[in-house]
C-alpha atoms as a printed R data frame, in Angstrom:
    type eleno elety resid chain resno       x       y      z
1   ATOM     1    CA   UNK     A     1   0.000   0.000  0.000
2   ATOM     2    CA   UNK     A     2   1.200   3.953 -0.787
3   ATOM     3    CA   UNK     A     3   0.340   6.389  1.326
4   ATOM     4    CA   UNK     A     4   0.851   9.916  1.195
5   ATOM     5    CA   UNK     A     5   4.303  10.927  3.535
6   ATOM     6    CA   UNK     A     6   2.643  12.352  6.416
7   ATOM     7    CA   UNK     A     7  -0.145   9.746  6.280
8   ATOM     8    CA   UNK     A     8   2.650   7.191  6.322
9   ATOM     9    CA   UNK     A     9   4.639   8.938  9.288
10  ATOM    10    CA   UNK     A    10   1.225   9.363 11.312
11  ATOM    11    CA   UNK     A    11   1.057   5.704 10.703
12  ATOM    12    CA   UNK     A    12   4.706   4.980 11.781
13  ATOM    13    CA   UNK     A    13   3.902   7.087 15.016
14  ATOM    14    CA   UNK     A    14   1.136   5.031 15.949
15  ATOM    15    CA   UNK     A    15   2.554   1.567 15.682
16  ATOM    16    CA   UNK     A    16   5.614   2.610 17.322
17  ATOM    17    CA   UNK     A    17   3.504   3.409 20.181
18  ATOM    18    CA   UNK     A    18   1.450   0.644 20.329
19  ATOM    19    CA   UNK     A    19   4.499  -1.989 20.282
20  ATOM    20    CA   UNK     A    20   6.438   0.109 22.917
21  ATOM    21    CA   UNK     A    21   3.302   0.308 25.511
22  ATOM    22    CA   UNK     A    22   3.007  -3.772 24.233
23  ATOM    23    CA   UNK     A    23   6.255  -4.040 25.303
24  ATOM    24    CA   UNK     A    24   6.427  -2.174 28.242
25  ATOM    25    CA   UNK     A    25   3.596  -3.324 29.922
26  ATOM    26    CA   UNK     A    26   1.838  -6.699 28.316
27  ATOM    27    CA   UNK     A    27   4.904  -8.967 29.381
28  ATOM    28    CA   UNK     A    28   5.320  -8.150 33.128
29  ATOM    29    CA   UNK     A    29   7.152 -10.912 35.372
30  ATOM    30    CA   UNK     A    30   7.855 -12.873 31.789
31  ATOM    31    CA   UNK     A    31  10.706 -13.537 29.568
32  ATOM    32    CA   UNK     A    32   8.751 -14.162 26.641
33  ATOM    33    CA   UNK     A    33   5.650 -13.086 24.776
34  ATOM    34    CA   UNK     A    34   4.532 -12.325 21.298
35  ATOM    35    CA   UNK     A    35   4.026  -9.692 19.277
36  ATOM    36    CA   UNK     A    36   1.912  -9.770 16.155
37  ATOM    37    CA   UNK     A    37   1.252  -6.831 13.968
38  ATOM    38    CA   UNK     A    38  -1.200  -7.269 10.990
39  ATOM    39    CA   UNK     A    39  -2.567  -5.251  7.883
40  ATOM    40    CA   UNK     A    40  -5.457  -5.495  5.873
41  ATOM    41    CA   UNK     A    41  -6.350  -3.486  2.874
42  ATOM    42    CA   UNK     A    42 -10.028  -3.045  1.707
43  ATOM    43    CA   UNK     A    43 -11.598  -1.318 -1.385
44  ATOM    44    CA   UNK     A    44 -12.197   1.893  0.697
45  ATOM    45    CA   UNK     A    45 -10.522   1.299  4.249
46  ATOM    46    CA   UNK     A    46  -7.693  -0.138  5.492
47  ATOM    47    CA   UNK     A    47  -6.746  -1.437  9.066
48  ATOM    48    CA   UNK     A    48  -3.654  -1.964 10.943
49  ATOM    49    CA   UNK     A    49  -3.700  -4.172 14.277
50  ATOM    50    CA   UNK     A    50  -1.237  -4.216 16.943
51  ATOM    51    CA   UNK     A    51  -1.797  -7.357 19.119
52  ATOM    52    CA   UNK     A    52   0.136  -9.601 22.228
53  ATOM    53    CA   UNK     A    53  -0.377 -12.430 24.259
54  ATOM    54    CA   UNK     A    54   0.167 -10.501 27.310
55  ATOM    55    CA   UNK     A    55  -1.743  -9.546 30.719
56  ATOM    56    CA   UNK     A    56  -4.294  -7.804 29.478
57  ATOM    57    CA   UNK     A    57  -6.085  -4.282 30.969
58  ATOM    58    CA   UNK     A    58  -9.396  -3.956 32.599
59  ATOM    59    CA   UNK     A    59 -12.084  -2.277 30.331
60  ATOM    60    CA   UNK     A    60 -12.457   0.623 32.626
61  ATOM    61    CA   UNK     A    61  -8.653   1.540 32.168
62  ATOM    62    CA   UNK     A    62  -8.894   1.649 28.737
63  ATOM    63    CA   UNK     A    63  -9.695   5.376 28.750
64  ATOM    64    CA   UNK     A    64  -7.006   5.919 31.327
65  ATOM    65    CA   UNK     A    65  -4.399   3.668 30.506
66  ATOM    66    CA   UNK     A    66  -2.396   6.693 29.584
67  ATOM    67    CA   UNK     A    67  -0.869   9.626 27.927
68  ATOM    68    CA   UNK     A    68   0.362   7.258 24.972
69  ATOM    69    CA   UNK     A    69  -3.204   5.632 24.082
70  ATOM    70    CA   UNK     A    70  -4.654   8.871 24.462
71  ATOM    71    CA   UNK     A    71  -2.349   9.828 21.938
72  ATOM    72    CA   UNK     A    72  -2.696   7.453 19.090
73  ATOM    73    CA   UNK     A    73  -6.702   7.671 19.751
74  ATOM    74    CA   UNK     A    74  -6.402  11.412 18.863
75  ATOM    75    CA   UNK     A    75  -4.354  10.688 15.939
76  ATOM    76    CA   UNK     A    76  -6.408   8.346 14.627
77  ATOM    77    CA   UNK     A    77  -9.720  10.093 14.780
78  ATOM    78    CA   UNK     A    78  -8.083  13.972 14.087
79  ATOM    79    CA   UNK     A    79  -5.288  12.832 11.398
80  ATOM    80    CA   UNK     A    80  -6.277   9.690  9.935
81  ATOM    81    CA   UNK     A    81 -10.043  10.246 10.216
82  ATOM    82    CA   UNK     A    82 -10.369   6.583 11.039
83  ATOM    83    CA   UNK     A    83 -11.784   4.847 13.974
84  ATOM    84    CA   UNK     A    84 -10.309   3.124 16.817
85  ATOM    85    CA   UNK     A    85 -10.965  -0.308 18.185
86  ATOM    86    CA   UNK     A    86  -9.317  -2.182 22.103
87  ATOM    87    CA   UNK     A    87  -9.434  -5.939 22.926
88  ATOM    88    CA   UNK     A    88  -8.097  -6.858 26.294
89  ATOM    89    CA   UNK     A    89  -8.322  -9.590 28.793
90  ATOM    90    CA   UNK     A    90  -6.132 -11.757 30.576
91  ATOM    91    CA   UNK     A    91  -4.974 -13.294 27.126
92  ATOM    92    CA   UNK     A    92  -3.844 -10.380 25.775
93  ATOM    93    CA   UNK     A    93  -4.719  -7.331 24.035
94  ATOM    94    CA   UNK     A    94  -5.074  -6.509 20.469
95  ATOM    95    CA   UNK     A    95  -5.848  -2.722 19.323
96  ATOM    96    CA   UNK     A    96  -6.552  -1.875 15.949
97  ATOM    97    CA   UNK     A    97  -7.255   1.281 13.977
98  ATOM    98    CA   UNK     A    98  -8.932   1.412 10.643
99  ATOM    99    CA   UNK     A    99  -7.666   4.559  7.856
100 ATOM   100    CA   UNK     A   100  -9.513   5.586  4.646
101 ATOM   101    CA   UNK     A   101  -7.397   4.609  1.832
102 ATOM   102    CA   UNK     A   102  -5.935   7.617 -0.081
103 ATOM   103    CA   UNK     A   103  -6.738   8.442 -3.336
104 ATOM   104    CA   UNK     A   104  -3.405   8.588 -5.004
């Protein structure tokens, strides 16, 4: 898939996040975990997921978690005018975000 520069850097920015706060928090008192991170293009939309086999987060924290998912939740609705989607229980989490695709 092409996407425009700053489309593609807003992009970049957001899956960074994702796998650092995977990494930072998903594998606690473990050696080992996995990562997976998956795209999927569509006619119109595409969608990028970022998931673990980790700990998990309550549903109530997922507002709250912190400054980083508040982050790439504002970047996804204000810069990619996509929506925003969080899975998370004590198998792991999985968020995904879904992009229009650009007309290039």
């Amino acid at each position: 898939m092409i996407v425009p520069a700053t489309m593609g850097a807003t992009i970049a920015l957001i899956v960074n996040e994702l796998v650092q706060n995977s990494l930072k928090h998903a594998f606690s008192n473990r050696n080992k975990g996995r990562l997976k991170i998956s795209v999927e293009k569509a006619k119109r939309y595409s969608w990028i997921t970022v998931g673990d086999d980790g700990i998990g987060f309550r549903e109530e924290e997922h507002d709250s978690k912190g400054l980083g998912l508040k982050l790439v939740k504002g970047l996804v609705k204000e810069k990619l005018k996509g929506e925003y989607c969080i899975e998370s229980n004590n198998s792991g989490t999985s968020i995904g975000f879904s992009f229009p695709n650009p007309e290039i």
